[in-house]
C-alpha positions in Angstrom: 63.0 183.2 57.1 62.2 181.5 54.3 61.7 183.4 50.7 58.2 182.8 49.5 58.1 180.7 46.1 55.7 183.1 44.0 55.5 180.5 41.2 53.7 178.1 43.3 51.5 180.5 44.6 50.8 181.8 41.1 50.0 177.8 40.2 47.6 177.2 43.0 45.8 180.3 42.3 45.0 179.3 38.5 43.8 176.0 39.9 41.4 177.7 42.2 40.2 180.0 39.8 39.5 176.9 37.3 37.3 174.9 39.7 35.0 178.1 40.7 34.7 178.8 37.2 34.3 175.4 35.1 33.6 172.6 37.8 30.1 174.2 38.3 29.6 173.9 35.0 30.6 170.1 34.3 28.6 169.0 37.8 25.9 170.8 35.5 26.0 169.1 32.2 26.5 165.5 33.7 23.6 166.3 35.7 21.3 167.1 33.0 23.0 164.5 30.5 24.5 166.5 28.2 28.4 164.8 27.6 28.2 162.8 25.1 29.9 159.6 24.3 31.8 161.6 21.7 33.5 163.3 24.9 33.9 159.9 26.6 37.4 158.3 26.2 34.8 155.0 25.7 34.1 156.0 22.9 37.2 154.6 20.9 36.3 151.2 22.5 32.5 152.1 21.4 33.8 152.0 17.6 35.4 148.8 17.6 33.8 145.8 16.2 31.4 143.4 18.1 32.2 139.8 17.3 28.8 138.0 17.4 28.0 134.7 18.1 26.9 133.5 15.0 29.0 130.6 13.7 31.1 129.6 10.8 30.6 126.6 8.4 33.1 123.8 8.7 34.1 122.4 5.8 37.0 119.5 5.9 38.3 121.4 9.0 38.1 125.7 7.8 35.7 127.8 7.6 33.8 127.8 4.7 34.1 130.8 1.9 31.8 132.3 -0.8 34.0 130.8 -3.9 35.5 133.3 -6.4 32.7 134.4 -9.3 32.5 136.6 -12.5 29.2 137.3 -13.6 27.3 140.4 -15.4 25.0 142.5 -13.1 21.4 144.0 -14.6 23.6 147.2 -15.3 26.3 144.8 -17.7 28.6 145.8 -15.5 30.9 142.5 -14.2 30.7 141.5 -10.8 32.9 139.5 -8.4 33.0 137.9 -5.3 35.9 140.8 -4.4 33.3 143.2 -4.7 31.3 141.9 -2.0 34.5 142.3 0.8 34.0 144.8 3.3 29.5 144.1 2.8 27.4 141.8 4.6 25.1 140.4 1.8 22.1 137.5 1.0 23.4 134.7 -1.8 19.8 133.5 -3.7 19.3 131.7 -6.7 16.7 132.5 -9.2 15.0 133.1 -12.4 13.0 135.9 -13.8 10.1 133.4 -15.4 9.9 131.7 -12.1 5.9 130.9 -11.6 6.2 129.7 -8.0 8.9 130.4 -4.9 11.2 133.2 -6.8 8.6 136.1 -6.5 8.1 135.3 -2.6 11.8 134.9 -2.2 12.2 138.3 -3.6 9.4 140.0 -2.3 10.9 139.0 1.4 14.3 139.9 0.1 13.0 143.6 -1.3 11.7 143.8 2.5 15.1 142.8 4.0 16.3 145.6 1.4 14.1 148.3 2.9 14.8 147.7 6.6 18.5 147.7 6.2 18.5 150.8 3.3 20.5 153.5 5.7 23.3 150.7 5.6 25.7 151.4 2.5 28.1 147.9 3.4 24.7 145.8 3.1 24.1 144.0 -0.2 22.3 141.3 -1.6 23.6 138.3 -4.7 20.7 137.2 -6.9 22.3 134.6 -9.5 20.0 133.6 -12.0 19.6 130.1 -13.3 18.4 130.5 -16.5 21.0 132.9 -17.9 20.0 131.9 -21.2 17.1 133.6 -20.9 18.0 136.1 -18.5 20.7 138.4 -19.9 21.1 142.2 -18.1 18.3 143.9 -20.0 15.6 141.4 -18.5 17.7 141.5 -15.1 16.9 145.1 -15.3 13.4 144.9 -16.2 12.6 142.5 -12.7 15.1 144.8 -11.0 12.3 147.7 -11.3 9.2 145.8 -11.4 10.3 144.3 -8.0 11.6 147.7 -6.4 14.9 146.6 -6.0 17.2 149.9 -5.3 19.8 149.4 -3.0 23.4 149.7 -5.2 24.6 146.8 -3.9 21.9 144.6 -4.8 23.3 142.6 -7.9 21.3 140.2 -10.2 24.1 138.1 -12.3 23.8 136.1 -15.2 26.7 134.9 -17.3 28.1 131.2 -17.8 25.9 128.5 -16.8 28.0 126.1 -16.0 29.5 128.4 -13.9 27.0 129.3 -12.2 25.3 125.6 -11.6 28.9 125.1 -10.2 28.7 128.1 -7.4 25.3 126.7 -6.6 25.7 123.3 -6.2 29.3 122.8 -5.2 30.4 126.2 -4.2 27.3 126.7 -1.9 25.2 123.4 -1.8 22.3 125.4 -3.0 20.5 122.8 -5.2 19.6 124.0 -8.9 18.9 122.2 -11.8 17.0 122.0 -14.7 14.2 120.1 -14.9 12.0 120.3 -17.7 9.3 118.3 -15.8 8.5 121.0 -13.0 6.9 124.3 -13.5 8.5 126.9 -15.0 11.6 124.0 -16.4 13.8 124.7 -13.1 13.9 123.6 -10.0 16.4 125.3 -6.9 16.3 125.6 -3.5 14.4 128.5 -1.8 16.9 128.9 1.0 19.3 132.3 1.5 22.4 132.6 2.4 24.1 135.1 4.6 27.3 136.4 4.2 29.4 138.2 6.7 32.4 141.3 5.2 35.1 139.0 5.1 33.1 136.4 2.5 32.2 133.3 5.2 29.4 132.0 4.9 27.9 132.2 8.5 24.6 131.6 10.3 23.5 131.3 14.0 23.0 127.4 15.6 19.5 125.4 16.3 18.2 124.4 19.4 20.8 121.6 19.6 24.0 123.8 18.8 24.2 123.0 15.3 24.4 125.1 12.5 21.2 126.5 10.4 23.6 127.2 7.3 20.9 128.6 5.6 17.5 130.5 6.0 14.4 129.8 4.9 13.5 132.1 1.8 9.8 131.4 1.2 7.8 132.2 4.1 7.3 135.9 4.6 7.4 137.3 8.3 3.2 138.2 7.7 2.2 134.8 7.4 4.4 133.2 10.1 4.2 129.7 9.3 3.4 127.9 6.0 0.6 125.4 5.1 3.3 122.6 6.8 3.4 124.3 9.8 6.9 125.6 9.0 8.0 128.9 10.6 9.4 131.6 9.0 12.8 132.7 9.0 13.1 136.2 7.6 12.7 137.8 11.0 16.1 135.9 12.1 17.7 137.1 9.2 17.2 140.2 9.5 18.3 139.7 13.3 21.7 138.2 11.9 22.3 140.2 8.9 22.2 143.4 11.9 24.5 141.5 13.9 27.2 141.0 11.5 26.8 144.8 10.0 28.5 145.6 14.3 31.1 142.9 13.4 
C-alpha cells in the first residue's frame, strides 16, 4: 500500500479553499465593472506613446526642426528653443501695437490656451516683431490684458535680426517691415505647431500634402471669413491633442 503524500493533500486543500473564498468575489467585481485598468496587465501598453498620423516637413530630404533661439520672455527671463523639448507648443509672430490680425490671432490662441490648461507639457511661442518697441515690460502688460496664464506661454523679444531670421528662414513665416501698411509691419497670420521633440509637424490636405501651417485669423465662432475661407483652429486644437498622446 502506498503512503499517502500529506503535502499534496495539504496543497490541493489551500487551492480549494481560495476559489470558495475569492473567485466569487472577482466573478463579482468584473460583473459589475469594478477592475480597473490600473489592475489590467494592459495597462503598461495603455501608457505608452500613440504615434499619430500627422506628418513631418521635408526639408532637402529630413525632417524639418524649430532652429535654435535666445530670446527674453515678458518675465526677462531668457528663453530657448531647449526649453520647449519634452512640450507640444504654437510658434506665432507678432507685435503688441498690431491694429489688425495680432489681436484675433491671440484671442484664438488664449482659447487654444484654455482648452488645453490641465496639460502642463503644452505651451505656446509668441515672438514679437517689433522688439524695438516691445521689450519684457510691454510683453507683460499684453500678457495680462489678453489673459494669457499658462507658464509655458512665452512672448520673446530680443535681437531683430535674429528674430526676422527664425521667421523668415528658420520657419518661412513672412515678416517684414513695411512702413506703408498699418501699424508699419506686415507678417503672416499662420501658426505653427510643434510636436515634444521640436519638428515642426502638421496633418496632410485632401490630396496628401502637407498643411505646414494653420490658419491663425479665423476664430472657430465665425467659421469662415468674408473670402469664404474656413477656419482652422478647431484642427488645431484636434492636432495639438494628438501629439500631447505622442
Amino acid at each position: 500500500m502506498k503512503k499517502t503524500n500529506y503535502s499534496y493533500i495539504g496543497i490541493a486543500f489551500i487551492i480549494l479553499v481560495f476559489g470558495i473564498l475569492f473567485i466569487p468575489k472577482i466573478v463579482d467585481r468584473i460583473t459589475n465593472g469594478d477592475v480597473t485598468r490600473n489592475e489590467s496587465r494592459s495597462d503598461f501598453a495603455n501608457k505608452k506613446s500613440i504615434q499619430s498620423n500627422l506628418l513631418f516637413i521635408d526639408n532637402n530630404g529630413k525632417n524639418r526642426k524649430v532652429p535654435e533661439f535666445s530670446f527674453t520672455n515678458q518675465d526677462g527671463k531668457t528663453v530657448t528653443n531647449k526649453d520647449y523639448l519634452g512640450k507640444v507648443y504654437v510658434v506665432e509672430f507678432f507685435f503688441t501695437t498690431c491694429p489688425t490680425i495680432c489681436p484675433r490671432m491671440n484671442a484664438n490662441l488664449v482659447q487654444i490656451q484654455n482648452t488645453f490648461k490641465d496639460f502642463e507639457n503644452f505651451g505656446v511661442a509668441s515672438f514679437t516683431i517689433n522688439p524695438d518697441y516691445d521689450t519684457p515690460e510691454i510683453l507683460k502688460q499684453y500678457a495680462e490684458t489678453y489673459g494669457i496664464t499658462n507658464p509655458n506661454w512665452n512672448l520673446l523679444t530680443g535681437n531683430k535680426e535674429a528674430i526676422y531670421d527664425l521667421a523668415n528662414a528658420g520657419f518661412y513665416i513672412y515678416a517684414a517691415k513695411n512702413e506703408a501698411v498699418v501699424g508699419g509691419f506686415e507678417h503672416s497670420g499662420n501658426f505653427a505647431l510643434i510636436d515634444k521633440n521640436g519638428f515642426i509637424r502638421c496633418r496632410a490636405d485632401e490630396n496628401g500634402n502637407p498643411i505646414i501651417y494653420y490658419k491663425g485669423i479665423i476664430s472657430e465662432e465665425e467659421q469662415v471669413d468674408e473670402d469664404g475661407v474656413s477656419q482652422e483652429i478647431s484642427i488645431l486644437k484636434e492636432d495639438i491633442a494628438k501629439l500631447l498622446k505622442e
